[in-house]
C-alpha positions, 0 to 999 in steps of 0.5 A: 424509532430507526433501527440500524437497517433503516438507517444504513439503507437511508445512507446508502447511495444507490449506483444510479445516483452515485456519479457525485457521491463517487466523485466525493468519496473517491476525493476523500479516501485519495486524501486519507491514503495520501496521509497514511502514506505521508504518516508512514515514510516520515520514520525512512525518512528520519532514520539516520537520526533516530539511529544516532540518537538511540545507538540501536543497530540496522536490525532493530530499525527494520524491526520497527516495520516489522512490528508495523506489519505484524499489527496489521496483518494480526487486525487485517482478518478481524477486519476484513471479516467486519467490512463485509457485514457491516458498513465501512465509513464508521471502520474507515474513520476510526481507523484514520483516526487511530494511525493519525494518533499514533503518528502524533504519540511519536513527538513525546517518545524518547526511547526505543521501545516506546517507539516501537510500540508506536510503530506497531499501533499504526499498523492497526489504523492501517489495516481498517482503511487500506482494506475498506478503501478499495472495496467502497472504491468497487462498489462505486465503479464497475470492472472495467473502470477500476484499473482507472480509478485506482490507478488514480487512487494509488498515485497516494503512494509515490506523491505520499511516499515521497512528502513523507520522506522530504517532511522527514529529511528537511523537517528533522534535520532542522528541528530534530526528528520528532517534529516532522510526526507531529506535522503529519499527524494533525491533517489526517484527524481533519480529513477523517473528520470530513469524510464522516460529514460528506462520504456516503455508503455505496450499495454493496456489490451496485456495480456489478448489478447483483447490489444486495443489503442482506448480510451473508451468513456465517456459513456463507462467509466461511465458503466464500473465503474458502473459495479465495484459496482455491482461486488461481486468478487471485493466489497468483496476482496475490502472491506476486504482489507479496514478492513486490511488497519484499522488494518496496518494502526493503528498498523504501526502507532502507533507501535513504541510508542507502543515499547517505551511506554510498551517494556521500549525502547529508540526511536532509538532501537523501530526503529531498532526492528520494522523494523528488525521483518518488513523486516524479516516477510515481506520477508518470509510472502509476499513470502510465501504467494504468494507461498502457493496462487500460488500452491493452485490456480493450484487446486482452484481458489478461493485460491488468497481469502482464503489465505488472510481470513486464514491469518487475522484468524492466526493473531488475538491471537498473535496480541492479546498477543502483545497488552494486554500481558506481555511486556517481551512476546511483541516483539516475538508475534509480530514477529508472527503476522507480519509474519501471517499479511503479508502472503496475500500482493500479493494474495489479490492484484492479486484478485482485479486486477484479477476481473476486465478487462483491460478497466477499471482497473486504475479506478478499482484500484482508486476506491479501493485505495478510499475505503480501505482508507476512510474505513481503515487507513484514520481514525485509527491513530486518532481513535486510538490516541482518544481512547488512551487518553480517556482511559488512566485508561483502559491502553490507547494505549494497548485499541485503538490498541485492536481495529484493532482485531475486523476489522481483524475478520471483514476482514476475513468474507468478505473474505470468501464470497468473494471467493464464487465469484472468477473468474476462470483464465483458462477462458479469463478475460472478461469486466465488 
C-alpha cells in the first residue's frame, strides 16, 4: 500500500522534466489569478448600486474590504506554515474552490451584513492560492527568469481587475448588481477543477539546485521565519509594498465612485472607463516593467528594487492631478498614473521571493501577504471612506484619496534602501 511519500514523490516533477508540466501549471494558475481578480473587483465595480440599495455610508463599504483583508491576513500564517510542509495542489484548489463559492453565495444576499460575512469568507480562498502560487512558481524557474514569469503571472491583476469591474458596471446596471457575482463564479470552480486533473507538484527548492522532500522540523521552521524579520532585503521590499498596497488598495476601491461622483459618469460607463485605462495600462506597465527589470539586472542587481522606487516616484504628480485637478483632465492623468503604478507588478514580487530560500518561502510569502495587508489595503477603503465623510466641506473623497500620495512617497524610500540589500543572483540562492 502507497503511503503519502510515495505518492507525493510519484507526482513530483523533477526540474529537469519539468519544462512541460512548468508551462501547464503556469497556464493554470494564470488563470486562477485571473479570476480571483476578476471574483475580487466585481464589489468596486458595483459599488454604487449596492450603497443605494443598502442605504449604508462611505465608511461601511470600505469595511467590506476591511473584513476581506482581515480573513486573509488571520489565515495567511496557517497557511503559509502548511505550504512549506505539505504539498500545495490540494491547498491551491481547495482555496479556489472556496473564494469561487463565496463569490456565487453573493446572488442570494439581500442585506448588508450578510454580505459582509461574504465579503470576509473570500479572504480565506485567497489567502490559500495567492501564497502557494508563486511559491510553485519558484520552484519551477530559477532567479534569474523569475521576474519574467511573474511578470507574466501577474498581468492577472489589471486584465482581472479590469473585467471585474466592466462584468460589475455593465452586468449590474442592466441586470441589478447581484448578477455579475454569479457570472464570475462559476469558471473558477471549472478552472480549480482542471488544475487538479493536469497540475504537477514541482520539487521543492528544484530550481535553486538544493531540491530536498524532507520536510523541515519544527524548530527548523521557527528559525527559518525568525530569519525573515532580521532580513533587510525582504522587510524593505515588504514594507514598500505594504505602502503600495495603501495606495492600490484605496484608489481600486474607491475609483469607480470617484469617476462617478466628479467625471459626471453613469455607474456602467465609470465601469467601462476604469477597466479599459486597467487592462491597457496594466498589460503594457506589467510588461514593460518587467522588460526594463530584466535588462537592468544583467548590469545591476539591484534593479528588481529600483525599478519599483522609480515607479512610485513617476506615479505621484499624475496621481495628484487625478485627484485634485480639473475633472475634464481626470481620465488621462489616470491613464498616466496607472501606466507608472503598474510598472513594478512583477520586479517587486521577484525581489521578495528572490530574497529568500526555498525552505522557507511559503512562509516567507504569508508573512508578506500579512504585512502588506494589515499595513495597506485592510484599512484604506475605510480610512478613505472616513475621511470622505468628515471632510466633505474639504471636497470629501478627493481629500481621502490624497492620502494614498503620502504612502506612495513612503513606498519609494523604503524601496531605495532596500536595494542597498539585494542579493546577487549570479551566486546560488543561500538559506536564511
Amino acid at each position: 500500500m502507497a503511503t503519502p511519500a510515495d505518492i507525493n514523490r510519484h507526482e513530483e516533477v523533477a526540474p529537469d522534466k519539468a519544462s512541460s508540466a512548468a508551462l501547464t501549471a503556469l497556464c493554470l494558475l494564470l488563470a486562477l489569478n485571473l479570476l480571483n481578480f476578476i471574483d475580487r473587483y466585481i464589489l468596486p465595480g458595483t459599488q454604487p448600486l449596492i450603497q443605494a440599495e443598502f442605504k449604508v455610508s462611505d465608511q461601511a463599504m470600505g469595511a467590506l474590504t476591511t473584513a476581506l483583508f482581515i480573513t486573509y491576513m488571520c489565515t495567511a500564517p496557517l497557511t503559509g506554515w502548511l505550504g512549506d510542509r505539505f504539498r500545495r495542489k490540494p491547498l491551491i484548489v481547495v482555496g479556489a474552490v472556496l473564494w469561487s463559492l463565496a463569490t456565487l453565495f453573493t446572488y442570494f444576499v439581500h442585506d448588508y451584513w450578510t454580505l459582509y460575512f461574504r465579503h470576509a469568507l473570500v479572504g480565506v480562498g485567497e489567502a490559500t492560492f495567492t501564497i502557494f502560487a508563486p511559491a510553485v512558481i519558484s520552484d519551477y524557474f530559477p532567479a534569474r527568469d523569475r521576474n519574467r514569469v511573474l511578470s507574466i503571472f501577474y498581468l492577472a491583476i489589471p486584465v482581472g481587475a479590469a473585467l471585474g469591474y466592466l462584468i460589475g458596471g455593465q452586468l449590474g446596471e442592466r441586470y441589478g448588481w447581484r448578477t455579475p457575482f454569479f457570472v464570475g463564479a462559476i469558471p473558477g470552480l471549472l478552472v480549480a477543477a482542471a488544475y487538479w486533473i493536469w497540475a504537477k507538484e514541482p520539487v521543492r527548492g528544484g530550481a535553486e539546485g538544493h531540491a530536498s522532500e524532507v520536510k523541515p522540523s519544527r524548530e527548523e521552521m521557527w528559525r527559518n521565519s525568525a530569519g525573515l524579520f532580521r532580513n533587510a532585503g525582504f522587510l524593505c521590499a515588504t514594507l514598500g509594498m505594504a505602502m503600495l498596497v495603501f495606495a492600490m488598495g484605496g484608489i481600486s476601491t474607491w475609483m469607480p465612485t470617484f469617476l462617478h461622483r466628479f467625471a459626471g459618469m453613469g455607474v456602467g460607463k465609470a465601469g467601462t472607463v476604469l477597466g479599459a485605462i486597467t487592462v491597457a495600462d496594466g498589460l503594457l506597465g506589467t510588461a514593460i516593467g518587467g522588460w526594463v527589470a530584466q535588462m537592468w539586472l544583467k548590469r545591476d542587481h539591484r534593479a528588481l528594487y529600483l525599478v519599483s522606487a522609480w515607479s512610485m516616484i513617476l506615479t505621484l504628480p499624475l496621481a495628484a492631478l487625478v485627484f485634485f485637478g480639473p475633472a475634464k483632465w481626470s481620465v488621462a492623468a489616470l491613464a498616466g498614473a496607472e501606466f507608472f503604478l503598474f510598472l513594478n507588478t512583477g520586479p517587486l514580487n521577484a525581489a521578495i521571493v528572490n530574497s529568500v530560500g526555498a525552505e522557507v518561502r511559503s512562509t516567507a510569502i504569508a508573512v508578506n501577504l500579512f504585512l502588506i495587508h494589515m499595513l495597506g489595503d485592510t484599512f484604506s477603503p475605510q480610512i478613505i471612506g472616513a475621511i470622505s465623510g468628515w471632510a466633505t466641506k474639504n471636497g470629501g473623497l478627493r481629500t481621502g484619496l490624497g492620502l494614498t500620495l503620502v504612502t506612495m512617497v513612503v513606498s519609494a524610500v523604503l524601496l531605495f534602501a532596500g536595494a542597498r540589500f539585494a542579493p546577487r543572483l549570479e551566486a546560488e540562492q543561500k538559506p536564511l
